[in-house]
C-alpha positions in Angstrom: 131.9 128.4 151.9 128.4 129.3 150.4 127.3 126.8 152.8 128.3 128.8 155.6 127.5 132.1 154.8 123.9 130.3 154.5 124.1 128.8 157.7 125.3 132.7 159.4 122.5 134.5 157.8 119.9 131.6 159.1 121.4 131.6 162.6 121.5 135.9 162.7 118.2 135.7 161.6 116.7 133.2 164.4 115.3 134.2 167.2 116.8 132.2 169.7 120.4 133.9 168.4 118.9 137.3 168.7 117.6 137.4 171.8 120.7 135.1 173.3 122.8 137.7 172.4 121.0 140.8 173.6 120.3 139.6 176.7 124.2 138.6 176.7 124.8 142.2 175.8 122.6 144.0 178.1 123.8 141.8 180.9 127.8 142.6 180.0 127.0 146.1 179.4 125.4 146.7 182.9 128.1 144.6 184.6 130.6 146.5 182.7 128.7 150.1 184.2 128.5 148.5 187.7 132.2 146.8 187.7 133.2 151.0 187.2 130.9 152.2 189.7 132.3 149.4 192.2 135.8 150.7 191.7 135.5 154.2 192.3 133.4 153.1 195.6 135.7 151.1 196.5 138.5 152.9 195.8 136.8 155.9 197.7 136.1 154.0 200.6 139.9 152.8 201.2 141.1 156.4 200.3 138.4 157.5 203.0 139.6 155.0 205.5 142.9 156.2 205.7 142.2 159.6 205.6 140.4 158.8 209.3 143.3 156.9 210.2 145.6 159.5 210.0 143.1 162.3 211.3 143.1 159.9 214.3 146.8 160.2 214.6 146.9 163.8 214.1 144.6 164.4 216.6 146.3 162.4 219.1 149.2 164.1 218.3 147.8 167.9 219.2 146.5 166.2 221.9 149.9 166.1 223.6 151.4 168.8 222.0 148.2 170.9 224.0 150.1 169.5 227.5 153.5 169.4 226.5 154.2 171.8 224.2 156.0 172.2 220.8 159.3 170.7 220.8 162.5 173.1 219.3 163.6 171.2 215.7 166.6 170.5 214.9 168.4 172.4 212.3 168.8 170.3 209.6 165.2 169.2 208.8 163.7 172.5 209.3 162.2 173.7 206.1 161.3 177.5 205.0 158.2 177.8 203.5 156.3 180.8 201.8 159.7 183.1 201.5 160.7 182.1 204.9 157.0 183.0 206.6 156.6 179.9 207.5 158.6 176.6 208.9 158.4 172.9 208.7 159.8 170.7 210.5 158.9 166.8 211.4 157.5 165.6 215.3 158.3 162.4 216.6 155.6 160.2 215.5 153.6 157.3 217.5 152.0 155.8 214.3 155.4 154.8 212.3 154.4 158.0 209.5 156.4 160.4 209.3 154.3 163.7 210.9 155.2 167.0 210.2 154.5 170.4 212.3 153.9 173.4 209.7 154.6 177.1 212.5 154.1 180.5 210.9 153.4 183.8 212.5 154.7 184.0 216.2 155.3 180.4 216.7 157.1 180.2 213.3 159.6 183.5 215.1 160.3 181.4 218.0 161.4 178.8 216.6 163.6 179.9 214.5 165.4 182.9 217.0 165.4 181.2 220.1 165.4 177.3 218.9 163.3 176.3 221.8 160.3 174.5 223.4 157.1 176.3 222.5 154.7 176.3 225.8 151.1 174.8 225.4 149.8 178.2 226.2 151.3 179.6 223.4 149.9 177.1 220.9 146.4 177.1 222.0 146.6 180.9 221.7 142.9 182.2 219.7 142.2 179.1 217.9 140.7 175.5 219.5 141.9 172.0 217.7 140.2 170.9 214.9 138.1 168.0 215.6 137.6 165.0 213.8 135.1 165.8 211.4 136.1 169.8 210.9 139.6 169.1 210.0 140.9 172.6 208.6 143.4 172.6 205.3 147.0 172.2 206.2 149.0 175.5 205.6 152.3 174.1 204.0 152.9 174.0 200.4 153.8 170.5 199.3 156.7 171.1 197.7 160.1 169.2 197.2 161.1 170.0 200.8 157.9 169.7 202.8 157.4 165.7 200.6 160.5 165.0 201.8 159.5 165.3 205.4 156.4 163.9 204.6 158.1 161.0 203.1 156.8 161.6 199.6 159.3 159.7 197.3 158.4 159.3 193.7 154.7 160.1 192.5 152.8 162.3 194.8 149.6 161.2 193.6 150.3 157.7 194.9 150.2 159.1 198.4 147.4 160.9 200.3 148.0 164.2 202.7 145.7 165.1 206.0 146.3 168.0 208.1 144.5 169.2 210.8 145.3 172.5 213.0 145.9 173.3 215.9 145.9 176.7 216.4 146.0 179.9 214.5 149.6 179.6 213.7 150.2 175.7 213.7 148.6 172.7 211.7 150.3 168.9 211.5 150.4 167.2 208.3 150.9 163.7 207.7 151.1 161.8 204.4 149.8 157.6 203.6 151.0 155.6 201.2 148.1 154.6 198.6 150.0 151.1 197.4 147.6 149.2 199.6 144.8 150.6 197.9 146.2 149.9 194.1 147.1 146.6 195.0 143.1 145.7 196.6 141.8 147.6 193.4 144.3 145.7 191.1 143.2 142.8 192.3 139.3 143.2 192.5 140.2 144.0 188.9 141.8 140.4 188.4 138.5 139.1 190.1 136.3 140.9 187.7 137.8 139.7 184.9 137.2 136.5 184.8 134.1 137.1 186.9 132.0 138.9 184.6 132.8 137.1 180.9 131.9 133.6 183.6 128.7 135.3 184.3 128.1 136.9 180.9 128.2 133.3 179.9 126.4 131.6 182.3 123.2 134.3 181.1 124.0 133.4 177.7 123.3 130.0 178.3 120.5 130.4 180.0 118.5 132.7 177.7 119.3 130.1 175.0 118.0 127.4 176.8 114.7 129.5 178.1 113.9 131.1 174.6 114.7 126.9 173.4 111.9 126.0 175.9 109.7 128.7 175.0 110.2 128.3 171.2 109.5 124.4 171.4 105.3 125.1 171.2 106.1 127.4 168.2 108.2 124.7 166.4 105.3 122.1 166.9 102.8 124.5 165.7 104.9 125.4 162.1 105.7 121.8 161.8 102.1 120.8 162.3 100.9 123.6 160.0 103.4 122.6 157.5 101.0 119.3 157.1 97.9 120.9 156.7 97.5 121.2 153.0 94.2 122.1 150.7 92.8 118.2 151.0 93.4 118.4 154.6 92.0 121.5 156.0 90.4 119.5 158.4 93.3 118.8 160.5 94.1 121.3 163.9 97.2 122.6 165.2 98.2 121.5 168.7 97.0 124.3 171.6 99.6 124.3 173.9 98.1 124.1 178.2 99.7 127.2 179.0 97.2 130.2 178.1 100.0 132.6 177.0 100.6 134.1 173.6 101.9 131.0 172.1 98.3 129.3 172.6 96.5 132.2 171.4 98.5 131.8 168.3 97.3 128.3 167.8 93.9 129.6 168.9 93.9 132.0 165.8 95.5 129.5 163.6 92.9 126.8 164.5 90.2 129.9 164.1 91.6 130.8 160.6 91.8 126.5 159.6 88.1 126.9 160.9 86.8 129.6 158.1 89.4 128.5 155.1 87.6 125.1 156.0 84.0 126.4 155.8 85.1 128.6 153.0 86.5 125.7 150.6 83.4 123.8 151.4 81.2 126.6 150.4 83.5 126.7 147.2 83.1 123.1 146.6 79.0 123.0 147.2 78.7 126.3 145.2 80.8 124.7 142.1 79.0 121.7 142.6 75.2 123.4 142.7 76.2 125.7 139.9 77.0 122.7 137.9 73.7 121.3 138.3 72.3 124.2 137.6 74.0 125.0 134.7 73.5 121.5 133.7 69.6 122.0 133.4 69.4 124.6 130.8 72.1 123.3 129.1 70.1 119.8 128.9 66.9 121.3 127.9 68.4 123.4 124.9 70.4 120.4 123.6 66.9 118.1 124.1 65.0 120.8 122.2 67.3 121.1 119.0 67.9 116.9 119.3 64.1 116.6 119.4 63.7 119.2 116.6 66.7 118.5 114.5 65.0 114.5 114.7 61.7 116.0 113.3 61.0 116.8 109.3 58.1 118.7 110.5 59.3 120.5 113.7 58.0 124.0 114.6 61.5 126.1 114.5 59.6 128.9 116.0 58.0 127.1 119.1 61.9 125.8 119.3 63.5 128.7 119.3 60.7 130.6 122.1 62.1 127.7 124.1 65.4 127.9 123.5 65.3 131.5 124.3 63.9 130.8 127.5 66.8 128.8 128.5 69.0 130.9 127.5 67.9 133.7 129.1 67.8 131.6 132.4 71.2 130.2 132.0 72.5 134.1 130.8 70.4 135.3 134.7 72.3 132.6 136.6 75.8 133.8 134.8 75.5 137.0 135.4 74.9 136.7 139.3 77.6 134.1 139.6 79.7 137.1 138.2 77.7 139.3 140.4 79.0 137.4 143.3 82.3 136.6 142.4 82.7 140.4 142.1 81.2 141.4 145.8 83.4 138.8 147.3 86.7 140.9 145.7 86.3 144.2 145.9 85.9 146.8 148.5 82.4 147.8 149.8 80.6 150.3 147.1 80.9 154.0 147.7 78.7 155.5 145.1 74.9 156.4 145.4 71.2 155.0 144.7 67.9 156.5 144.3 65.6 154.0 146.2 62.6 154.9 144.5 63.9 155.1 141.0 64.9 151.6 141.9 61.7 150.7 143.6 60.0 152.0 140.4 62.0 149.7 138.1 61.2 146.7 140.1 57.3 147.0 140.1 57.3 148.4 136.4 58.0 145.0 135.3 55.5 142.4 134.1 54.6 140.3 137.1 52.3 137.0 137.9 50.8 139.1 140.2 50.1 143.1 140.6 53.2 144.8 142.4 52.3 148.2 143.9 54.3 151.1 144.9 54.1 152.5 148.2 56.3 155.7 149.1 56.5 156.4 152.6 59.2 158.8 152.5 56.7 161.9 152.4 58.8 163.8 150.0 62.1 163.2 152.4 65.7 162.4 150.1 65.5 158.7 148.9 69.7 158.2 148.2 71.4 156.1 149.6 74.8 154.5 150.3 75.5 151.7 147.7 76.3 150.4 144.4 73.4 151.3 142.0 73.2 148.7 139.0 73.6 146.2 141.9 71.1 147.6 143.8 68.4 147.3 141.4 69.4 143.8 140.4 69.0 142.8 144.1 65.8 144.4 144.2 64.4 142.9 141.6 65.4 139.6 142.7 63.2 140.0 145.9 60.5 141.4 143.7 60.4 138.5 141.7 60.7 135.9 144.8 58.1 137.5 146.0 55.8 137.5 143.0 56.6 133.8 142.5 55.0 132.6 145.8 52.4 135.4 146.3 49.2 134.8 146.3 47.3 137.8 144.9 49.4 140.8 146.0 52.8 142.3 146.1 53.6 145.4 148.0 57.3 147.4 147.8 57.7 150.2 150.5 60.1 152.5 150.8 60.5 154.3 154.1 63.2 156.1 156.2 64.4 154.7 159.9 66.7 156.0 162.3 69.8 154.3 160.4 68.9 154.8 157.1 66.3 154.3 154.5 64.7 150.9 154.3 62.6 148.9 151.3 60.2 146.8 152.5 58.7 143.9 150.2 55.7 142.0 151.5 54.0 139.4 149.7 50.6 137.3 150.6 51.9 134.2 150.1 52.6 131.5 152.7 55.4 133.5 153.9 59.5 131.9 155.3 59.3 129.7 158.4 61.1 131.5 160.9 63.7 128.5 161.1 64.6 128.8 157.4 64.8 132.4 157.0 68.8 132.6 157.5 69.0 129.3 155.5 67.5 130.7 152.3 70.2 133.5 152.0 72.8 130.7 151.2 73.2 130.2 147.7 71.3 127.8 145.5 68.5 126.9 148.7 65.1 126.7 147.9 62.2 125.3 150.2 60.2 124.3 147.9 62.5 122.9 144.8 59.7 121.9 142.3 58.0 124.8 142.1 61.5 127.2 142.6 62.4 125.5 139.2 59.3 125.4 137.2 58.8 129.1 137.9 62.2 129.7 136.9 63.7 130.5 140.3 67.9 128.8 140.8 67.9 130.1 144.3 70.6 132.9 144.1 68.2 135.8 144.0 68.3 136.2 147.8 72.1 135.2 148.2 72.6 137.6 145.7 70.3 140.4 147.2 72.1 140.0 150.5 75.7 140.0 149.2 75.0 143.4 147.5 73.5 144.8 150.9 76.1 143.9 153.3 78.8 144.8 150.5 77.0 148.6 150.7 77.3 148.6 154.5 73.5 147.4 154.6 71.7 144.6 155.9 68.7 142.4 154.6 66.2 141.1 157.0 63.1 138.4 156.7 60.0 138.2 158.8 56.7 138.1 158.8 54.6 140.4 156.7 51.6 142.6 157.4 49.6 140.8 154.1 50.2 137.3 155.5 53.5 136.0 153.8 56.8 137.2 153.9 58.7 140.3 154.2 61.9 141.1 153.0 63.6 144.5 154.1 66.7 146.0 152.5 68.2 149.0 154.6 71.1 150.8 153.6 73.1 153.9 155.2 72.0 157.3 153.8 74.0 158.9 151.8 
């Protein structure tokens, strides 16, 4: 039983069910609207039909009463109408329905004193005969007299009364049956019946089997993606020939593969090249205490400047790791930074080489947009790549653009090749490894510098530089 309700809830939630059975649905419903529509046209048109039938035989009918004249009735089927105003009384009839002659005023008199033929003249008298499509409303009452000379037995509503007149003080009535009408509508009923469930079905089956076909590219894709685990990122879903949605979502799947692919590998190189870095410290400290440790006579002071050293290094290359690792999960930074107070923090260090100040803001506000701690550690990351490979001369400006405010950091040294200048932004790259090392670089200061831009809505550029080396620009949005 549990099994079952399982299998309901799968199949109500699939989308093959769902759209099966609204398009079922819709198509039943405006069947259903149409099948009532039809049957009230129909049945209008038959009701219609008859109506111009018997017009026709009125018609003919004042026709030759106009020539001959209006018969006396006999006696027994003459009917008083409105108090006795009025007479009606049936005419011979050409059409097999019984017809009935409705006389009031003069004509009405006549009748009933002298019992006799009523002359043409007479009926014509101040009032022409109706024609077909001006039919005026019969004048008699259909009450239990005047139905039975219309032949009205049962249910009036199952029979259907025209009347046209003829002159002012005669009209002919004439009443139809409406059985032939219930029995075509009771049948188109029959018809419809099994009609539209047949049809109902027939669309059923075919939205199944055309959401089926259009379904079949999604199935391949989930059962395709369902393979592609974290060892096998490499591996594509199939893009289907047709360029509809289904092949844009493969497109974007294939896209997404693409960067979770690059991604892991970026994981997997920085793990790897933070290892070896860490690994280099790490040796040196242990060599260092082995070597002294070894040594009755070693020089604990000398050891532990050493030691210090290292640590310090390895205690840099942790803390932007963490630096990093934080960028890369939090939202961009939304609090403020004094360029210059950063700029003055970065050349107040001791250098290899003089660092000078240049402000080219003119007195103008210096805050930007940005995370300030992680600012000034960026900053003094360039700083110090650029005092590494300067020659003689470092030089941080900072300045205002368009955009924002900029800091500019030029050094005379022998500057970025223009090929490597997006490559040295990646994390643990350095051109020139040897020296990198021996001066103490790992090769995250400029991965780290850009990270903390971009993560303040900035950007960090590299080109050439006015002294002959390189430049390095940080701009960030004003605050």
């Amino acid at each position: 039983m549990i099994a079952v309700v399982r299998r309901c809830r799968r199949l109500a939630g699939s989308v093959r069910v769902r759209v099966t059975v609204l398009a079922a649905g819709l198509f039943a419903l405006a069947l259903g609207l149409a099948s009532v529509v039809l049957l009230d046209a129909l049945e209008d048109r038959l009701v219609a039909g008859i109506r111009r039938a018997d017009r026709a035989a009125l018609q003919a009918e004042a026709d030759r009463l106009l020539h001959l004249g209006l018969p006396a009735p006999d006696g027994d089927d003459v009917t008083l109408l409105a108090g006795g105003s009025a007479v009606a009384f049936p005419l011979p009839s050409p059409v097999g329905q019984p017809i009935v002659a409705t006389a009031t005023g003069e004509i009405s008199g006549a009748l009933a004193e002298a019992g006799e033929v009523v002359p043409a003249e007479r009926i014509a008298t101040g009032a022409p005969v109706a024609g077909p499509g001006g039919a005026l409303p019969a004048t008699m009452a259909l009450d239990a007299g005047s139905a039975r000379l219309l032949g009205i037995v049962g249910d009036a509503d199952r029979f259907v009364v025209t009347s046209v007149r003829v002159g002012e003080d005669l009209s002919l009535s004439t009443a139809s049956s409406l059985t032939a009408v219930e029995d075509t509508l009771d049948v188109t009923r029959s018809v419809l019946w099994v009609l539209i469930p047949t049809l109902v079905g027939l669309v059923a089956a075919l939205a199944w089997w055309l959401v089926s076909r259009a379904l079949r590219p999604v199935h391949r894709l989930t059962s395709a993606a369902a393979t592609i685990t974290a060892s096998s990122l490499h591996e594509r879903v199939p893009v289907p020939d047709a360029r509809d949605e289904v092949a844009e979502l493969a497109a974007t799947m294939n896209s997404m593969l693409d960067r979770l692919e690059r991604a892991d590998a970026t994981t997997r190189r920085l793990v790897s090249d933070a290892s070896h870095e860490l690994r280099t410290p790490i040796t040196v400290i242990r060599t260092e205490l082995e070597v002294a440790r070894a040594s009755s006579a070693a020089d604990w002071d000398a050891v532990s400047v050493d030691v210090l050293g290292e640590v310090e290094r390895l205690q840099s290359m942790v803390d932007d790791l963490l630096l990093l690792a934080r960028l890369g999960e939090r939202a961009p930074a939304e609090g403020e930074v004094s360029l210059l107070d950063a700029a003055r923090d970065a050349t107040a260090r001791r250098r290899r080489v003089p660092v000078v100040l240049v402000d080219e803001l003119g007195g103008s506000a210096d805050v930007a947009r940005g995370d300030r701690d992680a600012f000034a550690r960026a900053l003094d990351h360039v700083v110090a790549n650029a005092a590494r490979h300067a020659c003689g001369r470092v030089e941080v400006r900072v300045a205002r653009t368009a955009d924002g405010l900029v800091v500019h950091v030029d050094d005379d040294g022998p500057g970025i090749p223009a090929a490597d200048r997006a490559r040295v932004l990646e994390r643990f790259v350095r051109l020139d490894e040897a020296r990198a090392r021996d001066a103490g670089g790992s090769g995250l200061g400029l991965a780290v510098a850009d990270e903390v831009v971009r993560s303040s809505g900035g950007s960090l550029l590299i080109d050439g530089s006015p002294l002959g080396g390189a430049r390095v620009t940080l701009a960030l949005p004003a605050a």
